[in-house]
BABA-357163 format. One line per field, with one value per residue: residue number from 1; x, y, z of N, C-alpha, C in turn. Coordinates in steps of 0.05 Angstrom, whole numbers. Example, Ala and Ser with C-alpha at 12.3 -4.5 7.8 and 13.67 -1.06 7.14 Angstrom:
BEGIN
k	c(1;2)
nX	c(264;257)
nY	c(-114;-45)
nZ	c(156;142)
caX	c(246;273)
caY	c(-90;-21)
caZ	c(156;143)
cX	c(264;258)
cY	c(-66;1)
cZ	c(156;157)
This chain:
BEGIN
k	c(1;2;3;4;5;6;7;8;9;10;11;12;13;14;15;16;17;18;19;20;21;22;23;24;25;26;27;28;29;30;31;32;33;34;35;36;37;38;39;40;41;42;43;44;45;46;47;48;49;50;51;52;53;54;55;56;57;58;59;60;61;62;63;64;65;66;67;68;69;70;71;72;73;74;75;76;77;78;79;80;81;82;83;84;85;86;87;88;89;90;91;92;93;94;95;96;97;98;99;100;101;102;103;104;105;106;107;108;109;110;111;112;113;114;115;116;117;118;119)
nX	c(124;82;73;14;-8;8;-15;-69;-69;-63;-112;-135;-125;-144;-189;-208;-216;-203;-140;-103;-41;-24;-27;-94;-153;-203;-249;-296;-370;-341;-318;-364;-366;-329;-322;-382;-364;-320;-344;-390;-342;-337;-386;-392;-342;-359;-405;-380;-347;-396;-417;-375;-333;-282;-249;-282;-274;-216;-226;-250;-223;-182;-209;-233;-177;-161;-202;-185;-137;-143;-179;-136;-106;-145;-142;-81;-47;-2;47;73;44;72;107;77;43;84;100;54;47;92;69;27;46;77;33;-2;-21;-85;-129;-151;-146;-115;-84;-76;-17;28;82;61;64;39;24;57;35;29;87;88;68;88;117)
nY	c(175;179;225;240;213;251;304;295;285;342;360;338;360;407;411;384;317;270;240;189;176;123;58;39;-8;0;43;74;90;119;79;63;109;122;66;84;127;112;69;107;138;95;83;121;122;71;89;130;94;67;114;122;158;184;223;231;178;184;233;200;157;180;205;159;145;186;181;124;132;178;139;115;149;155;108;102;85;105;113;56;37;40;3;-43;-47;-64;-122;-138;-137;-171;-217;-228;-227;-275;-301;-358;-364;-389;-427;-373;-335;-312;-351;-387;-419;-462;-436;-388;-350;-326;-256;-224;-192;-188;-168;-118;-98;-113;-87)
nZ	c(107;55;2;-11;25;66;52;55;116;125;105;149;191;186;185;229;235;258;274;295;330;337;315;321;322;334;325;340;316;277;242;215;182;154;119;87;63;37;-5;-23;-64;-84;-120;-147;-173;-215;-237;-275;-307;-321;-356;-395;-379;-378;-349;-304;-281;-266;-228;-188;-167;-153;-107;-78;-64;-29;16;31;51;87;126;141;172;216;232;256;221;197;194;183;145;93;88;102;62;16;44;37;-14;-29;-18;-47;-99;-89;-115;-158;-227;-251;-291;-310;-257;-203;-159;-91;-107;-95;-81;-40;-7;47;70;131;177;225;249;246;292;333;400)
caX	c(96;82;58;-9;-16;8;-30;-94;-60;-66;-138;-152;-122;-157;-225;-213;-213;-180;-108;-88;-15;-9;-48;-115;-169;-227;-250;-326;-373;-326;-312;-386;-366;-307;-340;-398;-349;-312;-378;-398;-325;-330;-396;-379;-329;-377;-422;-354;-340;-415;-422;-351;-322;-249;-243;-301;-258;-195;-230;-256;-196;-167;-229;-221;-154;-169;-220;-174;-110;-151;-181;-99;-102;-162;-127;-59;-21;9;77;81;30;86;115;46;38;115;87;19;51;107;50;18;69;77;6;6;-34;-88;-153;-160;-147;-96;-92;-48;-3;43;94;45;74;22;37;65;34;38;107;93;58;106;126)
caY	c(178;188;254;240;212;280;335;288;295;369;366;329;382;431;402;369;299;247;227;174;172;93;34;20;-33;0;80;68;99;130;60;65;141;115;60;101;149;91;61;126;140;75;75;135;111;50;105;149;73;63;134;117;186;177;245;225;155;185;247;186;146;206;202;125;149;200;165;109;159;182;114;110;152;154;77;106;70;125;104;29;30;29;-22;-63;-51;-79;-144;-149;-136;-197;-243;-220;-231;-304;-328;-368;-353;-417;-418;-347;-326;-314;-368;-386;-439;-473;-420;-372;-344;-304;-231;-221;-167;-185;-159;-89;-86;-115;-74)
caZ	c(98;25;-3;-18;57;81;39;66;135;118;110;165;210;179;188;254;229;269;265;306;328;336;315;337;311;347;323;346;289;254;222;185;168;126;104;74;48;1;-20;-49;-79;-108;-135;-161;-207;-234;-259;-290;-319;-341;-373;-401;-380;-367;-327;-276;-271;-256;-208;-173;-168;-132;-86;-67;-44;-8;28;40;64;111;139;148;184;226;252;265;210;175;204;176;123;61;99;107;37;14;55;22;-46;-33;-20;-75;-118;-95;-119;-187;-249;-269;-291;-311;-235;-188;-135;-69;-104;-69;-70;-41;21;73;93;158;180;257;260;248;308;360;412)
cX	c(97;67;30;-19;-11;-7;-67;-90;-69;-97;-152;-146;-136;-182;-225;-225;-190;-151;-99;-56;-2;-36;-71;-139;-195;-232;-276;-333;-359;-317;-332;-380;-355;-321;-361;-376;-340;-331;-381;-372;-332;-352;-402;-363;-345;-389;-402;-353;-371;-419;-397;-345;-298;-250;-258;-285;-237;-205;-242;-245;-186;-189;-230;-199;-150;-178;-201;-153;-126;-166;-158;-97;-118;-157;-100;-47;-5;44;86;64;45;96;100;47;60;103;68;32;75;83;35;31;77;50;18;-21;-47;-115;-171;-162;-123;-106;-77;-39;15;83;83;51;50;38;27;57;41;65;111;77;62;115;163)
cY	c(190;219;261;237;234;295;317;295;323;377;354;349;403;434;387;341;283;240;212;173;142;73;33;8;-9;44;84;81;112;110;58;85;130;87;70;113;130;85;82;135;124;75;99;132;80;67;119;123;66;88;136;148;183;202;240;209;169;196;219;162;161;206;178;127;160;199;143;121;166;166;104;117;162;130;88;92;80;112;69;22;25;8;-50;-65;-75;-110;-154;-160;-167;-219;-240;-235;-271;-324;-336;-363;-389;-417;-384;-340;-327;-338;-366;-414;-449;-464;-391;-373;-318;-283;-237;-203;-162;-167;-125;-71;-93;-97;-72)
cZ	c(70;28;0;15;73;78;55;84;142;127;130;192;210;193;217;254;244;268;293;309;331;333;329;315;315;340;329;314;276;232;198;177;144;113;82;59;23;-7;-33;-56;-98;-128;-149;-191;-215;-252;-276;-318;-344;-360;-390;-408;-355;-345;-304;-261;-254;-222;-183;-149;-145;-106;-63;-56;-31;13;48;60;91;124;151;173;211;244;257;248;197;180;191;150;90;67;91;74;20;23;38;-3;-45;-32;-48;-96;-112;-103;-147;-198;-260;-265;-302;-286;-223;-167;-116;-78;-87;-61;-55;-6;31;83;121;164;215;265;255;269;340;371;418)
C-alpha cells in the first residue's frame, strides 16, 4: 500500500470511516457520500484553475486524492489497487495518438482487471 493510501488509512481510523478488508462493489449510501465528496474536490480545483491560483490547484489536487484514497478504501481495494492501476496504465499505454485524441487502435489491448479478483 502506498504512503499516501496509508496516512488516509490513518484518518480513517481516527474518524471511524470505513475500511473494508476485501473487495466489495456494493457500500449502500456511502457511494453518494464519496461521490459528493469528489464533485466538490473537483469543482474546487476548476475555480483554483478559473481564479488562476496555483496553490488552491495544487491544495486541491491533494483533495481529489484524498477523496479518492479513501473511496479505496471504503471498497476494500487497498491490497490490489497498484496492481489495478499497472493494468489500467498498460492499456493505456496501448491506445494510438490520431485526430488530436487518444483512441483504441488496433494495438489497444483491454485491462484485465478480472484477474485480481479470482479467488
Amino acid at each position: 500500500m502506498n504512503k499516501q493510501l496509508e496516512l488516509v488509512k490513518d484518518f480513517h481510523k481516527k474518524f471511524n470511516v470505513p475500511i473494508l478488508e476485501t473487495p466489495r462493489a456494493e457500500i449502500g449510501d456511502r457511494a453518494q457520500l464519496r461521490f459528493n465528496l469528489i464533485k466538490e474536490e473537483v469543482d474546487e480545483y476548476i475555480k483554483g484553475v478559473e481564479d488562476n491560483d496555483p496553490e488552491n490547484i495544487a491544495k486541491e489536487l491533494c483533495d481529489i486524492l484524498y477523496c479518492v484514497y479513501g473511496t479505496i478504501l471504503e471498497h476494500g481495494l487497498q491490497d490490489v489497487i497498484d496492481e489495478i492501476f499497472e493494468e489500467v496504465h498498460k492499456s493505456q499505454m496501448s491506445k494510438t495518438y490520431s485526430s488530436q485524441k487518444m483512441i483504441k487502435g488496433d494495438e489497444y489491448k483491454e485491462a484485465n482487471i478480472s484477474k485480481f479478483f479470482k479467488n
